[in-house]
GUBASE-983426 format. One record per residue (C-alpha): x, y, z; residue in three letters. Coordinates in steps of 0.25 Angstrom, whole numbers, plus 5000, padded with zeros to 4 digits. Layout:
XYZALA ...
//
This chain:
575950605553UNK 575150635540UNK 574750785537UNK 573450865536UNK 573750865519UNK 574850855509UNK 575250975500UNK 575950905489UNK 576950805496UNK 576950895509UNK 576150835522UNK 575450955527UNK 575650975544UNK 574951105548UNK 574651235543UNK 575651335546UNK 574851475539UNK 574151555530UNK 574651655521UNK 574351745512UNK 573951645500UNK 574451515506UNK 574151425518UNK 575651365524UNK 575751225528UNK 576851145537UNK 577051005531UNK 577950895528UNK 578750865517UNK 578750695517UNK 579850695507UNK 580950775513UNK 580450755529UNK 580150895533UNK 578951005537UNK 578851105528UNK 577851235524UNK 576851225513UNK 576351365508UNK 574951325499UNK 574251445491UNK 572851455495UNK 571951375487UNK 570951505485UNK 572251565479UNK 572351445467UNK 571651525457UNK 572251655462UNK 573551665450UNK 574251775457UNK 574251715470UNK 574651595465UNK 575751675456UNK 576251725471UNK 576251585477UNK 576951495467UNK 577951615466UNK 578251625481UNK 578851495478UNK 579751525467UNK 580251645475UNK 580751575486UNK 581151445481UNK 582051555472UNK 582551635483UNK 583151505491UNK 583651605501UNK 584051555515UNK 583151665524UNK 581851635514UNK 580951495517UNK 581451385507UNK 580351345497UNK 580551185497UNK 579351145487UNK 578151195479UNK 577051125472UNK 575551125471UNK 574451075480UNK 573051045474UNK 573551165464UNK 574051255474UNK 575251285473UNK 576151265489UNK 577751315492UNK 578451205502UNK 579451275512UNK 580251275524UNK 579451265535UNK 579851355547UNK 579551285559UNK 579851445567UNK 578651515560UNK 578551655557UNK 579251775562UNK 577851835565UNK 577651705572UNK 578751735583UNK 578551875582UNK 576951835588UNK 577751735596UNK 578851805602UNK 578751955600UNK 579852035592UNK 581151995589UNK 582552055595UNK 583152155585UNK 584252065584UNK 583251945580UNK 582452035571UNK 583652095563UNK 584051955561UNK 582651915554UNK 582652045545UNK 584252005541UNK 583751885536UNK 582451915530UNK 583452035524UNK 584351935517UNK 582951845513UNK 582251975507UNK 583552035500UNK 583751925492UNK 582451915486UNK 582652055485UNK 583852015477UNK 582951925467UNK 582052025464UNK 580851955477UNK 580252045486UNK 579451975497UNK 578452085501UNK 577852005512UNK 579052005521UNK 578451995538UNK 578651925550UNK 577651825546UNK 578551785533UNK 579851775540UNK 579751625544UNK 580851565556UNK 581451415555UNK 581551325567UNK 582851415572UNK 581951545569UNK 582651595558UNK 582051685549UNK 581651645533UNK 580751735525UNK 579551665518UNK 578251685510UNK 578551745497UNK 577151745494UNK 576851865488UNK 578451905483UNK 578652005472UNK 579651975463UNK 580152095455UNK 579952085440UNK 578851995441UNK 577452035440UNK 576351975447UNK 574852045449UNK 574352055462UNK 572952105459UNK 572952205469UNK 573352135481UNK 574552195489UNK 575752095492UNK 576152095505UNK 575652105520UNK 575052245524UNK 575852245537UNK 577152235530UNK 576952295517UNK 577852405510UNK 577252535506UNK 577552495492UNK 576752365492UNK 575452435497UNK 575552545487UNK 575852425475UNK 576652545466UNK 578052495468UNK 578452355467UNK 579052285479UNK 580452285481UNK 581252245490UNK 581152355500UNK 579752305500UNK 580252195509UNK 581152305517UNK 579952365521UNK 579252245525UNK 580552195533UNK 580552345542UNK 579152325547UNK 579652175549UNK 580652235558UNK 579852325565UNK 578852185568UNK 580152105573UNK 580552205581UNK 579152255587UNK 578152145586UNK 577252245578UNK 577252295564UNK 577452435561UNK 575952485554UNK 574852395560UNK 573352415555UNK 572352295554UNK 571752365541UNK 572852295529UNK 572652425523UNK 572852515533UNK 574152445538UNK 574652465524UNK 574352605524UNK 575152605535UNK 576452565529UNK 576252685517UNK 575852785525UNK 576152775540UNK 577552825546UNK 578352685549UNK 578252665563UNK 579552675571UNK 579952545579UNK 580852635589UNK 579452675593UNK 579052525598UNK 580552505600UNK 581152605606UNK 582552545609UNK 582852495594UNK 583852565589UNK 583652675578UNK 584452585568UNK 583152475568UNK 581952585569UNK 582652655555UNK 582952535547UNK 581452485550UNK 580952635545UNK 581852635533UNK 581452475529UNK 579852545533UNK 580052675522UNK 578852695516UNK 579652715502UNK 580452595500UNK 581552665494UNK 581952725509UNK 581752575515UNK 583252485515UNK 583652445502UNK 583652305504UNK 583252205516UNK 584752185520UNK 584952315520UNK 583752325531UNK 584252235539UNK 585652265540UNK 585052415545UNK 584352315555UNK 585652225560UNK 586652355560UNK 585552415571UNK 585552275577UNK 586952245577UNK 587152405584UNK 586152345595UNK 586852235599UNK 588152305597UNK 587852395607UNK 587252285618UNK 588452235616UNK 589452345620UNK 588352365631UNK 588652225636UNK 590152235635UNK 590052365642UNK 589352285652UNK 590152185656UNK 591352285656UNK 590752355667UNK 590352225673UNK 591752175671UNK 592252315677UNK 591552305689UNK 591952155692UNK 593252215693UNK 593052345701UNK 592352245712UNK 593352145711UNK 594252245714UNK 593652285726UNK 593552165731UNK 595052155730UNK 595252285738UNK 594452245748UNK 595052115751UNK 596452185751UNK 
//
């Protein structure tokens, strides 16, 4: 079956999405027999240098990376002079995809997501990339729903400079204090912050600071008390509702350190959880076991 369009060798099936500076396709690669995604900057972007900048170095990033819990780069070219990134395509969609489908995630499933992304995040961390548009709606799931971190699109990488005439980097629902205010550079608790209101979403189906006024909503996240999830959540342990305020810390210097260091808070309050269910459960069956043999004793006494 031919396709709609070819984008350099790639047989163009559907389109899957727009973003913030590209439209993403899912096509076929003819040579190595398989579907993948093709991300294309906007031809009303073509002229824009920065933007460009941003797109063809979104490619360099990742391809760099190479880390298992990221979306694998395969290709990059230009089409018609615009410049595209070929990747993996996952067949699962987003996590804001099954979080519209299926409502929030189990804290065991939602720890799980945040461990990975952790280790995906910490070492970019490491070589000096910070994401700064880490959300459900980048957290992308394979066939078996496993999770992988995508679009670097509008990453920071330290030491390099790279003007953005005034436009904020980022998503207003997930930004850090310190990208709306623009007077620190972004760091990797940038991304800590970003991952605590991503929790809170997983866990809750909603975002902590909700305003349909962009400017507002950010306001919000400088100057408005973090929302506690116990509130919405009243039988999550205290371990989750303080590691999500400390990732949430309006001065990044209180937040966790680092990603892992976030999402071990996470698994040790997890791992407590299921720690106690089961002693409960063994409890359980002791009792259960304990009255089997009270009854079976009866039953003997009363046949003697």
């Amino acid at each position: 079956m031919a396709g709609l369009f070819d984008i350099g060798r790639y047989e163009v099936e559907e389109k899957l999405g727009s973003g913030g500076m590209a439209h993403v396709y899912l096509a076929r690669d003819p040579f190595m027999k398989r579907q993948v995604a093709v991300k294309v900057m906007y031809a009303a972007l073509h002229h824009d240098i920065d933007f460009r900048t941003r797109f063809e170095r979104e490619a360099q990033v990742i391809a760099a990376l190479e880390h298992p819990n990221i979306v694998p780069v395969y290709d990059f070219g230009y089409h018609q002079e615009l410049p595209f990134i070929v990747m993996r395509y996952m067949l699962g969609g987003s996590l804001k995809d099954r979080l519209e489908d299926y409502g929030p995630l189990s804290l065991t499933d939602a720890a799980r997501v945040i461990e990975r992304m952790a280790m995906a995040l910490d070492d970019a961390h490491q070589r000096g990339v910070v994401h700064r548009d880490f959300k459900p709606e980048n957290i992308l799931l394979d066939q078996q729903g496993t999770p992988f971190l995508a679009d670097f699109g509008i990453v920071k990488v330290l030491s390099a400079s790279l003007g953005t005439g005034g436009w904020i980097a980022g998503t207003p629902a997930y930004m850090a204090p310190e990208q709306i205010h623009g007077t620190q550079e972004p760091d990797g608790r940038t991304d800590v912050y970003a991952m605590g209101i991503t929790l809170f979403e997983l866990l809750t189906g909603e975002k902590p600071y909700q305003d349909p006024d962009a400017t507002k909503l950010m306001m919000k996240h400088v100057l408005d008390p973090i929302p506690a999830i116990r509130e919405r959540l009243p039988d999550l342990p205290d371990g989750i509702n303080e590691a999500i305020l400390q990732a949430m810390a309006k001065d990044r210097e209180e937040r966790f350190p680092t990603a892992l260091a976030f999402s071990e808070a996470i698994n040790a309050s997890a791992r407590a959880i299921l720690s106690r269910r089961a002693r409960k459960r063994w409890m359980a069956d002791e009792l259960a076991d304990a009255l089997d043999s009270l009854s079976e004793g009866e039953d003997d006494s009363q046949d003697s």
